[in-house]
N, C-alpha and C positions, 0 to 999 in steps of 0.2 A: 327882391333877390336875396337880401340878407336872411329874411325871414324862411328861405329857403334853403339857404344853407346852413341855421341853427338847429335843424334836425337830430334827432338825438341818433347817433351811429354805434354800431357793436364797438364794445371798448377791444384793447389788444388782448387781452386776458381769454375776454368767451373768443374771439375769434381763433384763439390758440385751442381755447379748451374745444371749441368744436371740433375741429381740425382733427384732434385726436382721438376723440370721439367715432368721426367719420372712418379715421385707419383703423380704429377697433373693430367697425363692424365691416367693413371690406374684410380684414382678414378671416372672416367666418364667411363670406361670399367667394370666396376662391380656391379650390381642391388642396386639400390637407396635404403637409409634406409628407414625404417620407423617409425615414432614417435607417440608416446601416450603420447598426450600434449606437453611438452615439452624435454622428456625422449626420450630415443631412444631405441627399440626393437633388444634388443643385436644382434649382427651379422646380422641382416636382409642385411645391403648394407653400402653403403658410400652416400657421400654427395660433387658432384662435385665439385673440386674445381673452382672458377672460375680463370680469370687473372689474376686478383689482388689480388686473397688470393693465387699464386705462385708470383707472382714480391713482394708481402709486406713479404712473409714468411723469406728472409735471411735480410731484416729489423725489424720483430719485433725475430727474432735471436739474434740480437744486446740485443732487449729490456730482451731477458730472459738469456744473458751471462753477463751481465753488471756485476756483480760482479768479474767473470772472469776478464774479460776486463779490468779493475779498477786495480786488482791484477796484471798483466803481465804487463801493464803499470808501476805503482810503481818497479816493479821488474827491471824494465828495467834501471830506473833511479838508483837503488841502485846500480845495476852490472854497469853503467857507472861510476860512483863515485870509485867502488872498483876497475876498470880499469885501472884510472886516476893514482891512487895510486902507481901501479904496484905491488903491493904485488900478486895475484893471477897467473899473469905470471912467479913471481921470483918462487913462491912456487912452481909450476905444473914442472918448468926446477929442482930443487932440487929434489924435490919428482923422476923424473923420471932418474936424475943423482943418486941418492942413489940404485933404484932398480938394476940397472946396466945389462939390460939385464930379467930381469926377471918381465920385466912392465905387459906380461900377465896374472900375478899372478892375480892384480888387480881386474880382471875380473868375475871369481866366487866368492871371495869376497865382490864386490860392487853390484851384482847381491844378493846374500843371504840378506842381508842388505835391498836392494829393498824390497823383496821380502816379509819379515816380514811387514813392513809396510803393503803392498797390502795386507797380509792375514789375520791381527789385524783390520786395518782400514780404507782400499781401496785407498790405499795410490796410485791413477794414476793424473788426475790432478792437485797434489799439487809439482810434479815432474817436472812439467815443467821450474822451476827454473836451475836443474841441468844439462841437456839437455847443453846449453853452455859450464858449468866444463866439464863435461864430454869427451865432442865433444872437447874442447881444449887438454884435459890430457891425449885421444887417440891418438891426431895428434902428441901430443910432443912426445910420445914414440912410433912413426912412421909408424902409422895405420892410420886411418881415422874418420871424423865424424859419419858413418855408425856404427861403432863400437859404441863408445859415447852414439850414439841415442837407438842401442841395448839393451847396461848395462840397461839403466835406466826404456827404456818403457818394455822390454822381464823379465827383473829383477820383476820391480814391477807388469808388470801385471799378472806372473806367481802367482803373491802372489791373486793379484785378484781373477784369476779364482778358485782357490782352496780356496777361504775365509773361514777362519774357526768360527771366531768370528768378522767380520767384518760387522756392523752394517748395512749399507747401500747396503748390499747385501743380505748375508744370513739372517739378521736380519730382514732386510725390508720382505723377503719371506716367513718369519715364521708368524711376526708380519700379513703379510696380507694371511693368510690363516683364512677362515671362521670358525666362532664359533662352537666349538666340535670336530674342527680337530684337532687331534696331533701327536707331532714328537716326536724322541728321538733325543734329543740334541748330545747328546755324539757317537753315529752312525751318523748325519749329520757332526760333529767335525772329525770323523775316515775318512771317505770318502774324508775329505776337503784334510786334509790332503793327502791322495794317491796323488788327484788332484794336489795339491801344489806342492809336491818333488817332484813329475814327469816330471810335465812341467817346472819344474826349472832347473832338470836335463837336458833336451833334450834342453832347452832353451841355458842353460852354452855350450853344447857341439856343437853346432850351430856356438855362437859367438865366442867360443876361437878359431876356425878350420879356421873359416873366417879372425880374427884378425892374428895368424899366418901366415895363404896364403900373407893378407897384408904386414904385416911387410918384410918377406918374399921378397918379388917381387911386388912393386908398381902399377905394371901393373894387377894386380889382384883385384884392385878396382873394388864396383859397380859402383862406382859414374861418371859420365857423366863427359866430360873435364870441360864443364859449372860451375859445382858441387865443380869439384876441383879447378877451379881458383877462387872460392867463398872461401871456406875452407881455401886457400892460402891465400887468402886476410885476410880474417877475424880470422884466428888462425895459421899463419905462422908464427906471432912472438912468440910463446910457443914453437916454437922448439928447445930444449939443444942441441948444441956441444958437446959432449965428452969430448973432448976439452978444451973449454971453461968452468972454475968453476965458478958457480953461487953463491950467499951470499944472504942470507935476513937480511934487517935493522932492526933497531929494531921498530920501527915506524911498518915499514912490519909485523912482526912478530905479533904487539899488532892488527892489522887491521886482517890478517887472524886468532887470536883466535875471532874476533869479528865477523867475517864473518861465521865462522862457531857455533859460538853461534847464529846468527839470524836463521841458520836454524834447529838447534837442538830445539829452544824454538816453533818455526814454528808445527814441527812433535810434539812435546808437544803438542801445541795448537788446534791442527785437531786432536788429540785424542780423542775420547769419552769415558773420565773416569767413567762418571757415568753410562755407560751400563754394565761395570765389576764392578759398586758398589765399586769403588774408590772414594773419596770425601776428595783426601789430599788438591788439589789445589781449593777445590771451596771458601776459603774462606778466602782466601789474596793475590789470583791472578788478581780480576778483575778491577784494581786501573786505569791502562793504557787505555783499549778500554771499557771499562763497560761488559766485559765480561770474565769470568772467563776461564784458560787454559782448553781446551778439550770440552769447547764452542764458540770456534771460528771457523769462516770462514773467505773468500776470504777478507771480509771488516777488519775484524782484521788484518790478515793477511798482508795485504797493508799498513796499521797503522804502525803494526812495523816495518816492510822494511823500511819507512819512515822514522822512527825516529830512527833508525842504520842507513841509508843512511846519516843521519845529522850527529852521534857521531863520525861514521866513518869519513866523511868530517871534523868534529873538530881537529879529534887526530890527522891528517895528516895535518892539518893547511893551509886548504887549502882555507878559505876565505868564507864571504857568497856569492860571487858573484862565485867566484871556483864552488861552491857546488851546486849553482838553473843552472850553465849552464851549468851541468857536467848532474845532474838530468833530465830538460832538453831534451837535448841531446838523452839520454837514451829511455825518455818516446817515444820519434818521434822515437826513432829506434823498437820501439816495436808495431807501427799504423798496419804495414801489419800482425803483428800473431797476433792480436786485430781482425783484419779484417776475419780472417782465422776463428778464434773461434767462432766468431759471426754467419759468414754464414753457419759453420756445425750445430750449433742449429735450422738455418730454417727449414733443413727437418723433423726433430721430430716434429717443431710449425704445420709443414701444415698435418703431419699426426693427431694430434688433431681434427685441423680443419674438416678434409673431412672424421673424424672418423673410416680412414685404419684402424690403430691399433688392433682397437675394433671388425670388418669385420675379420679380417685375425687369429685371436684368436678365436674367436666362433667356426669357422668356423673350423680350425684347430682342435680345441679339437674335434669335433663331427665325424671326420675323425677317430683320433684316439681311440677311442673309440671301432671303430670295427675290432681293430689289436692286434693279439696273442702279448704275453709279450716280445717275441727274438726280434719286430723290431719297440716295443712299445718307448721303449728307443734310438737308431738311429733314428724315426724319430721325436722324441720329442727333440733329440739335434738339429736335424736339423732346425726343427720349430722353435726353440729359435734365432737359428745365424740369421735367414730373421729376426725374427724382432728386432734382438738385432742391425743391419744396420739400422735399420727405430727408434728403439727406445737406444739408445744405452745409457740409465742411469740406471744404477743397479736397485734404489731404485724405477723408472716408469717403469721397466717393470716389477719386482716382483709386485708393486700394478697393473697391467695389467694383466700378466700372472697367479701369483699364486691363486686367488680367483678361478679360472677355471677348470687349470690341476691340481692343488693338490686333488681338493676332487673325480675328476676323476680316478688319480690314486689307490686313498683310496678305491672308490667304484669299481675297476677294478680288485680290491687286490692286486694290486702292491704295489711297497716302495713309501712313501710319502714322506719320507728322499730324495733317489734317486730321485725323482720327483723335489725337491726344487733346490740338487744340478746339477742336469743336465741345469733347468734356468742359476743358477749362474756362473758353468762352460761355458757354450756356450756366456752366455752373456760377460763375460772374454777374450775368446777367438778371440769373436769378434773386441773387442778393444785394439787388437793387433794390427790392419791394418784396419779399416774400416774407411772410410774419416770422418763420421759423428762425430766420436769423437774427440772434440777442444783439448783433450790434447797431440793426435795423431799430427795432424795438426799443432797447438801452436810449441810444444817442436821440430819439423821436420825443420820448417820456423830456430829457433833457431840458429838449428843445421847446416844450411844450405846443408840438406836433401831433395830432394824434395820425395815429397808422389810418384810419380809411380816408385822412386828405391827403397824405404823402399816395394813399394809394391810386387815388381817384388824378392827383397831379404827373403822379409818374408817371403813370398806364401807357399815355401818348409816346414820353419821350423812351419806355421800355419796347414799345411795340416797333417803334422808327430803329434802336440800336439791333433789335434781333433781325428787321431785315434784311440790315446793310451788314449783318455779321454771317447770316447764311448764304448772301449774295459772294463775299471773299471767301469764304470757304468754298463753296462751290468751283468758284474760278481756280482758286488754286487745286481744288484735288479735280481738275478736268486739266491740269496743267502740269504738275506734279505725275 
């Protein structure tokens, strides 16, 4: 059995570069657009790629992650810094000597947790921080990085796909529906919800059966031997003895309240208070980055890593020369999930390009349109997951999608609620497992997961969350 799962598998890389490869030459296999002036005659066709708008797409990938890239960079360097320390290893052996047995508790608790963020504020890319904790604080309590990488992506993206009030999804889909469509908020808010506990449930009940089997019997890994001598390498000193009692310093103690203030103020910061018409922090938080908490991004974000990556190196007294070659360090250990992030943006840049997107949406709505309501919904989930692979950002494929099928469904007399959440759901779903998405990719590298066991592991539990997601849909717009 082992010797059959040390197989050597496409890395993330070709399977991205394939992928793009593939949208290049489809876009030469489907009737040429056409243009009035300089506009394009929605859906008419695509526009061939050539060579080098596929060889330039996972380079100008770079150019549209950089901000990403900047961030996971910085990060890298803080979590060297806190390494160096040792305070995160002492704490992860305490933390799992105190549960004494019952570390799986863990699990649907740090998953609910996820899981609010995704459904408040789309909280999946800013995750890729945790991705390491995690995948360390699994192995110490004798499971694996598979688990790790679970809690965090399965956790918060169950919060995604049921957004209830999160801006960049649901918000983005409402905002972009055409002038004189409307929804009811509080039925799109009901439905998010079903969405939400559901796959959060099904999600919990996935990870803990699998974390068990591990704990269980080691031999019950997904992970490739490759995988696990990674894992060994990189988080086999986080594993407690029984045994052996661990202590934290007091130095320790003042670095992990600091560590876990950087990412408390973090989730603060990618808040968007002012779309729930909060305005506590707009007006003496912007001292530090010139931008006030809950308008911040990645470039903020990397600011304060930064600047707790330094206080942190203070209070540990660890020197300026300790601190830039611990920093460092860090940053170079972070070039290949820099690398990874970059080139999953190229397939979205070349669908721009060769105007798939825009072909595959017209085109699809006009299909649908001539489909009774029981299979209006199954195939409008389904239409969403193809392009939520090709487009996998909330907020560009609701400005793609919903200007379309919302008023379709309106004019269909279907739910325009349903209509919004079936986007949001599928496109959720989707970035559970689709290469395209860098925080998929990012947080995997981390973890030292590769993409085709996370893929081969999810498959099940993605396939169980899309029926039970088209099943509530359904009900509700035959109800609605």
């Amino acid at each position: 059995m082992a010797r059959k799962k040390s197989k050597t598998m496409l890395s993330a890389f070709s399977i991205i570069l394939i992928l793009i490869f593939g949208l290049g030459i489809l876009s030469h296999l489907l009737p040429d657009a056409q243009f009035v002036g300089e506009e394009i005659v929605n859906g008419s066709g695509t526009v061939g790629a050539s060579l080098a708008d596929i060889l330039m797409a996972p380079i100008l990938g770079f150019e549209d992650a950089v901000d990403v890239a900047i961030f996971v960079m910085v990060l890298g360097g803080f979590l060297a810094i806190i390494n160096r320390t040792g305070a995160l290893e002492t704490g992860i052996k305490v933390l799992v000597q105190k549960l004494k047995g019952k570390e799986t508790l863990l699990i649907p608790i740090l998953m609910f947790i996820f899981s609010i963020g995704g459904t408040t504020y789309g909280m999946l890319e800013e995750t890729v921080g945790f991705y390491v904790l995690l995948a360390a604080t699994m192995m110490a309590a004798g499971m694996d990085p598979l688990v790790g990488s679970a809690v965090v992506l399965l956790g918060a993206g169950s919060g995604v796909l049921g957004s209830t009030i999160n801006p960049f999804a649901t918000g983005a889909a409402i905002s972009a529906l055409p002038e004189g469509a409307t929804v009811n908020q509080g039925l799109i808010i009901l439905i998010a919800t079903f969405l939400w506990l559901t796959t959060l449930g099904i999600s919990i009940f996935f990870v803990m059966r699998y974390a068990k089997k591990v704990q269980k019997d080691k031999g019950s890994t997904f992970l490739s031997l490759r995988e696990q001598k990674a894992a060994e390498k990189k988080f086999g000193g986080y594993a407690s003895k029984a045994e052996k009692e661990v202590k934290l310093t007091t130095s320790q103690k003042i670095t992990l309240i600091l560590f876990a203030l950087t990412f408390i103020i973090m989730v603060i910061g990618f808040i968007p208070w002012g779309e729930f018409n909060i305005t506590f922090f707009d007006s003496f938080t912007g001292w530090l980055t010139g931008s006030s908490l809950g308008n911040w991004w990645f470039y903020e974000a990397a600011l304060w890593f930064l600047v707790m990556a330094i206080i942190i190196g203070i209070v540990n007294k660890m020197g300026e020369k300790g601190i830039v070659d611990a920093f460092v360090d860090g940053a170079d250990d972070m070039v290949g999930v820099v690398l990874v992030i970059a080139v999953a943006r190229g397939a979205s840049v070349l669908m721009g390009i060769t105007y798939l997107d825009n072909y595959i949406i017209y085109n699809a709505a006009e299909f649908l349109s001539t489909l009774p309501e029981v299979v209006f919904v199954p195939l409008n989930y389904i239409l969403h997951i193809v392009l939520s692979v090709l487009v996998p950002s909330s907020s560009g494929l609701a400005t793609l999608s919903t200007p379309i099928i919302g008023p379709l469904s309106a004019q269909l007399g279907y739910s325009t609620e349903v209509s919004v959440m079936t986007m949001v759901s599928a496109n959720g779903l989707v970035n559970l497992i689709t290469p395209t998405c860098g925080a998929i990719m990012g947080g995997l590298a981390l973890a030292k997961v590769e993409y085709s066991t996370w893929f081969r592991w999810a498959l099940k539990v993605v396939i169980t969350i899309a029926v039970i997601n088209i099943l509530i849909l359904s009900v509700f717009s035959l109800v609605l």
